[in-house]
VOLUM-629829 format. One record per residue: residue in one letter; y, x, z of N, C-alpha, C, O in turn. Coordinates in steps of 0.001 Angstrom, whole numbers, plus 500000, padded with zeros to 6 digits. Last residue first. Layout:
N
(pt a,(Y,X,Z),(Y,X,Z),(Y,X,Z),(Y,X,Z)),
...
***
This chain:
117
(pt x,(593961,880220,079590),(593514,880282,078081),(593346,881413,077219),(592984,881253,076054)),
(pt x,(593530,880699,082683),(593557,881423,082161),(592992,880698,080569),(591782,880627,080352)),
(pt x,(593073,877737,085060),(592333,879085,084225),(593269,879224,083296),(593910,878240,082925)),
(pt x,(594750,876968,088110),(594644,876817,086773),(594061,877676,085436),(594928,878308,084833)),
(pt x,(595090,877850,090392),(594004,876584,090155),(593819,876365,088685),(592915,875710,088166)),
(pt x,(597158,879246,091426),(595534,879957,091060),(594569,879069,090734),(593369,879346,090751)),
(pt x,(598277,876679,093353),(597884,878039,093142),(597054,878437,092714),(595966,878251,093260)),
(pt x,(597368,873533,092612),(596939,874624,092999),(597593,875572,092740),(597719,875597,091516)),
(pt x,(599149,870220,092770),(599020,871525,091902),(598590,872894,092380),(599574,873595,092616)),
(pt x,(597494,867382,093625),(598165,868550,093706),(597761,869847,092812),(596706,870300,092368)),
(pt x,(596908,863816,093748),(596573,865281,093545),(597717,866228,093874),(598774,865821,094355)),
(pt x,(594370,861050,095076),(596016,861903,095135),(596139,863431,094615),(595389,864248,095150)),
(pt x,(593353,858645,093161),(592924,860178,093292),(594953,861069,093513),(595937,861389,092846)),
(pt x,(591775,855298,093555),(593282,856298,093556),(592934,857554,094076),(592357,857706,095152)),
(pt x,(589621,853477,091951),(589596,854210,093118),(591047,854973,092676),(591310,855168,091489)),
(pt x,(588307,850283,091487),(589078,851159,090827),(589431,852057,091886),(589601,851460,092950)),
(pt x,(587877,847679,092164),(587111,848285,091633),(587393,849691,091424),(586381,850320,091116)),
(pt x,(589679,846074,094139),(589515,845619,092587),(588617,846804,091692),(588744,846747,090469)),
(pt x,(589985,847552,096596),(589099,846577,096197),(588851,845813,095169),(587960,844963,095165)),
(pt x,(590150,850999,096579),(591268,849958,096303),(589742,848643,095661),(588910,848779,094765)),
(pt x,(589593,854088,097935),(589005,853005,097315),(589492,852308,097351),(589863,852289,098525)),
(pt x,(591333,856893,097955),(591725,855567,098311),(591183,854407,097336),(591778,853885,096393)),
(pt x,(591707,860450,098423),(591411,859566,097612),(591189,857947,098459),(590864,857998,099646)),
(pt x,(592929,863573,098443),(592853,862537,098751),(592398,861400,098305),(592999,861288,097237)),
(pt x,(592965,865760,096568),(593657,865814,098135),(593219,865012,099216),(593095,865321,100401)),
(pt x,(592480,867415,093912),(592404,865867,094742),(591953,865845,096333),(590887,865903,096946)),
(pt x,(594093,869661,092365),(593624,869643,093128),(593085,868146,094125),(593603,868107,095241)),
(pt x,(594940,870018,088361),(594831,869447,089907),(593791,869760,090708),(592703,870093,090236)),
(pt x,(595583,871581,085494),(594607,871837,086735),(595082,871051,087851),(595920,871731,088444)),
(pt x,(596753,870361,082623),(597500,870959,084076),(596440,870616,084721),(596130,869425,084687)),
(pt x,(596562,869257,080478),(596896,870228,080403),(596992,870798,081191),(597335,871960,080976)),
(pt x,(597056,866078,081027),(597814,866554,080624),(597566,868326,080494),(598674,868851,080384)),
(pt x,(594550,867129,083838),(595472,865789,083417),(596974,866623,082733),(597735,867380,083336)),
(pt x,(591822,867889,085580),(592888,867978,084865),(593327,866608,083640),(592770,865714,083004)),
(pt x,(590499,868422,089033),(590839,867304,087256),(591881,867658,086233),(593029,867504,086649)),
(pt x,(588425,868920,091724),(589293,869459,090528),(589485,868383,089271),(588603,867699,088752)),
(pt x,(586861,867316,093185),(587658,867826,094183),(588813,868390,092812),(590017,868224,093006)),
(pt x,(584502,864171,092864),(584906,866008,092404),(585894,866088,092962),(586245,865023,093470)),
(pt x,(583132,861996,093491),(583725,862770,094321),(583948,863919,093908),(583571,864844,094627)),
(pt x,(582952,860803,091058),(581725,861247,091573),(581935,862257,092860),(581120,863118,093191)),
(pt x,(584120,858258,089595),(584394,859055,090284),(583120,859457,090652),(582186,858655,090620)),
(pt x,(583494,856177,087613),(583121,857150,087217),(583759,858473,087699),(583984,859460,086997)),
(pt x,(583542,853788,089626),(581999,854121,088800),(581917,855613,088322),(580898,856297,088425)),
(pt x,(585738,853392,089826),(585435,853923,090707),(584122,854124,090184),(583674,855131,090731)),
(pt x,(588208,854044,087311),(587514,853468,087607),(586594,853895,089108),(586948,855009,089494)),
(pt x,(591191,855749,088492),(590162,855678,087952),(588991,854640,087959),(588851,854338,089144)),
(pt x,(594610,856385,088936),(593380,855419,088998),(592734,855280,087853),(593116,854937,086735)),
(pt x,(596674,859312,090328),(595776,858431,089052),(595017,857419,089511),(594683,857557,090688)),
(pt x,(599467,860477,091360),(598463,859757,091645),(597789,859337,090438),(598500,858991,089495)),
(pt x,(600798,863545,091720),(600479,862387,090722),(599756,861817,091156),(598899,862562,091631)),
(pt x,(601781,865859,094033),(602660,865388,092324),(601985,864496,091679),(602555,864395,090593)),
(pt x,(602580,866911,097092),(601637,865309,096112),(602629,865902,094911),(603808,866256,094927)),
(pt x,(601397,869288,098523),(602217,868861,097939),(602127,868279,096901),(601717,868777,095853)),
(pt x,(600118,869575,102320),(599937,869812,100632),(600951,869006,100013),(601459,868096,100668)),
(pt x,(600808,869289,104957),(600287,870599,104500),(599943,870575,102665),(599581,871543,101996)),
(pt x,(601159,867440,106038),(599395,867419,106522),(599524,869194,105703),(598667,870072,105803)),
(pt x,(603687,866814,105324),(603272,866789,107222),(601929,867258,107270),(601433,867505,108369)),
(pt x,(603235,865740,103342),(603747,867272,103105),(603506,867712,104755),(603193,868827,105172)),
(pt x,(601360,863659,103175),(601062,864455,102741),(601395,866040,103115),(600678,867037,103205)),
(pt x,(603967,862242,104531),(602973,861720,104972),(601858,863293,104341),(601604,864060,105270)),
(pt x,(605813,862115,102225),(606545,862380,103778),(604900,863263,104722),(604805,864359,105275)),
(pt x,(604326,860744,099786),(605217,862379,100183),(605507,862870,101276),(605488,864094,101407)),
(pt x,(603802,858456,100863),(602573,859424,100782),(603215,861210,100384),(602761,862333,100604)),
(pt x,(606126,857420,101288),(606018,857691,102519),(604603,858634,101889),(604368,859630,102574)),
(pt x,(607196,857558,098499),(607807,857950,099716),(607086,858401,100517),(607096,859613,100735)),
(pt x,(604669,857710,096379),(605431,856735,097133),(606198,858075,097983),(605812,859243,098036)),
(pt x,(603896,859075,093295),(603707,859211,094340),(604889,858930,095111),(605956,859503,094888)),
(pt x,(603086,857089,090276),(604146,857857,090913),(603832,857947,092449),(603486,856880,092957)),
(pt x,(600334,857140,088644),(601011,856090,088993),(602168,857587,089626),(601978,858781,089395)),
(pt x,(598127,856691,084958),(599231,857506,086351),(599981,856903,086565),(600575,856173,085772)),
(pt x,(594994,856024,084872),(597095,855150,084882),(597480,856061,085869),(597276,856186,087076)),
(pt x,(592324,856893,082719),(592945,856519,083593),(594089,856294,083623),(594631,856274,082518)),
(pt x,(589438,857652,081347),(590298,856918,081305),(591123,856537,082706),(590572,855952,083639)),
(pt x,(587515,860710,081264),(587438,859118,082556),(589004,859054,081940),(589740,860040,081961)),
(pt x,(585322,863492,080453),(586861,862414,080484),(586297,860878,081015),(585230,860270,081099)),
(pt x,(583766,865964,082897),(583985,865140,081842),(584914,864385,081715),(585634,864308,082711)),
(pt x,(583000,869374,083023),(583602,868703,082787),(583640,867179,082131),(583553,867109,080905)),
(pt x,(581277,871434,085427),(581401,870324,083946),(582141,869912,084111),(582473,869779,085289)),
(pt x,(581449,875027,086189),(581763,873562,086112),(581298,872279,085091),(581001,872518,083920)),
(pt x,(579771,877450,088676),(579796,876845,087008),(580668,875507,086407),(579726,874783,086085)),
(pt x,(579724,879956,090414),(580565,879057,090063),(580629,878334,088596),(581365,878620,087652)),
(pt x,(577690,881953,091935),(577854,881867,090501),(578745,880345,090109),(578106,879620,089347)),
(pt x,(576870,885105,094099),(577335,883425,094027),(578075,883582,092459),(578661,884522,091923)),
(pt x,(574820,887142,094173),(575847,886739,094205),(575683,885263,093306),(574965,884701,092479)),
(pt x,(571708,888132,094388),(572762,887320,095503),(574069,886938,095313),(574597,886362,096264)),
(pt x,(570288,888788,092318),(570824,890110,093257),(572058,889438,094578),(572863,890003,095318)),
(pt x,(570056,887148,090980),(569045,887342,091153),(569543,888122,092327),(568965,887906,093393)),
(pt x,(572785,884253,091809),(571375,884768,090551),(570701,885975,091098),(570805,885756,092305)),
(pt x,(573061,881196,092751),(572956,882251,093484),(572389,882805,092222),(571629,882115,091542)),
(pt x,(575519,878471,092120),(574245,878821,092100),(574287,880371,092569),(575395,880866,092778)),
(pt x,(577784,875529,092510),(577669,876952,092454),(576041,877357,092716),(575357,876637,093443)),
(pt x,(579306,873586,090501),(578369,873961,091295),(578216,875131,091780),(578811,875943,091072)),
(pt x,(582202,871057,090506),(581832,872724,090081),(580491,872721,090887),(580421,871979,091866)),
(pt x,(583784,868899,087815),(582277,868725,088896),(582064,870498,089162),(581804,871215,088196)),
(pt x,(586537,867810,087014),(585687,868677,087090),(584570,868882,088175),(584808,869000,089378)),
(pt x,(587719,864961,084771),(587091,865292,086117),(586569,866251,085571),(586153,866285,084413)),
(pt x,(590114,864716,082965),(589093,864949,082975),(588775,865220,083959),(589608,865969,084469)),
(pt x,(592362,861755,081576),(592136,862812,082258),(590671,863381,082036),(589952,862848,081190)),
(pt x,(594170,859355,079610),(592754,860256,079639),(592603,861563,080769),(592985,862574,080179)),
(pt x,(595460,856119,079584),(594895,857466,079655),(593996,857978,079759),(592924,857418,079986)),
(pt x,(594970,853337,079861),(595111,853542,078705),(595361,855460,078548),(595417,855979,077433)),
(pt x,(593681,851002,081871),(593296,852438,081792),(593496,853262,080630),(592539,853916,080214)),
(pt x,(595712,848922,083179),(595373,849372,082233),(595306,850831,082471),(596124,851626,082932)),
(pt x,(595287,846512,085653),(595581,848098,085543),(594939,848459,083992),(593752,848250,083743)),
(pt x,(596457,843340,086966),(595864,844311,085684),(596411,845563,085295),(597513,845793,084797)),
(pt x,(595420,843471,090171),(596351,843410,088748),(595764,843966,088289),(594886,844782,088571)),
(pt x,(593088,841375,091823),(593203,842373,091295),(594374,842530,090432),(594463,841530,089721)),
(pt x,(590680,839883,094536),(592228,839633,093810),(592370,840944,092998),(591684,841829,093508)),
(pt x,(587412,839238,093014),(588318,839678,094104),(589896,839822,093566),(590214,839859,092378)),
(pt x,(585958,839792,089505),(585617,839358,091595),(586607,839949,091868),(586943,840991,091307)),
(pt x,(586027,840010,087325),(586155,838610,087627),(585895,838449,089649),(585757,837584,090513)),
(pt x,(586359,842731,086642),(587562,842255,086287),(587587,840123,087030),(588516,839327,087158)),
(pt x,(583398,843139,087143),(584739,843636,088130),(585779,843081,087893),(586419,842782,088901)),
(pt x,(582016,842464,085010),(582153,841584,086218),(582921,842110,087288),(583054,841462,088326)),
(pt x,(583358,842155,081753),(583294,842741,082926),(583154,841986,084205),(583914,841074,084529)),
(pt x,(582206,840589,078593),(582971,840601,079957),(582666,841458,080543),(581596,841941,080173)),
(pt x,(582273,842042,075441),(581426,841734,076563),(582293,841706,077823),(583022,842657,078103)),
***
């Protein structure tokens, strides 16, 4: 079945031949007031790309430290802030709707961002 993203507007062809996982966290209150941090998780196909020069220069000036860019479809971003990729907890720093459909998630490696197996 065609895609109608793949037929509007100039675009390369990005193959989404990886896998990451977006984390969605909520947090809820239970009976006695404390705060309750829950997550989902789900997988979204995606292309790691290499973080440019100047988004290193540009990033480390703002205070955080780029290690991967991904592109994701943009349908199945939902603005989460946590992902993991490869095994490794990110932080998304940043992000950059790109007009061929597909959205760029700048990340970083948290402190303390990573649970405990």
């Amino acid at each position: 079945m065609p895609f109608l993203k793949s037929s509007i507007g100039n675009h390369t062809n990005i193959s989404l031949d990886d896998i990451c996982n977006l984390i969605s966290v909520t947090t809820t209150q239970d009976a006695i007031g404390n705060f309750i941090a829950s997550e989902k998780t789900f997988m979204v196909f995606c292309s790691k790309f290499s973080i440019t020069r100047a988004e290193f220069s540009t990033a480390g000036q703002a205070g955080y430290k780029p290690d991967l860019m991904l592109v994701v479809d943009a349908d199945a971003y939902g603005n989460e802030k946590l992902l993991e990729y490869q095994e490794k907890r990110y932080s998304i720093y940043k992000t950059f709707q790109r007009v061929d459909g597909f959205i760029e998630l700048y990340c970083e490696v948290k402190t303390g961002a990573n649970k405990p197996k």
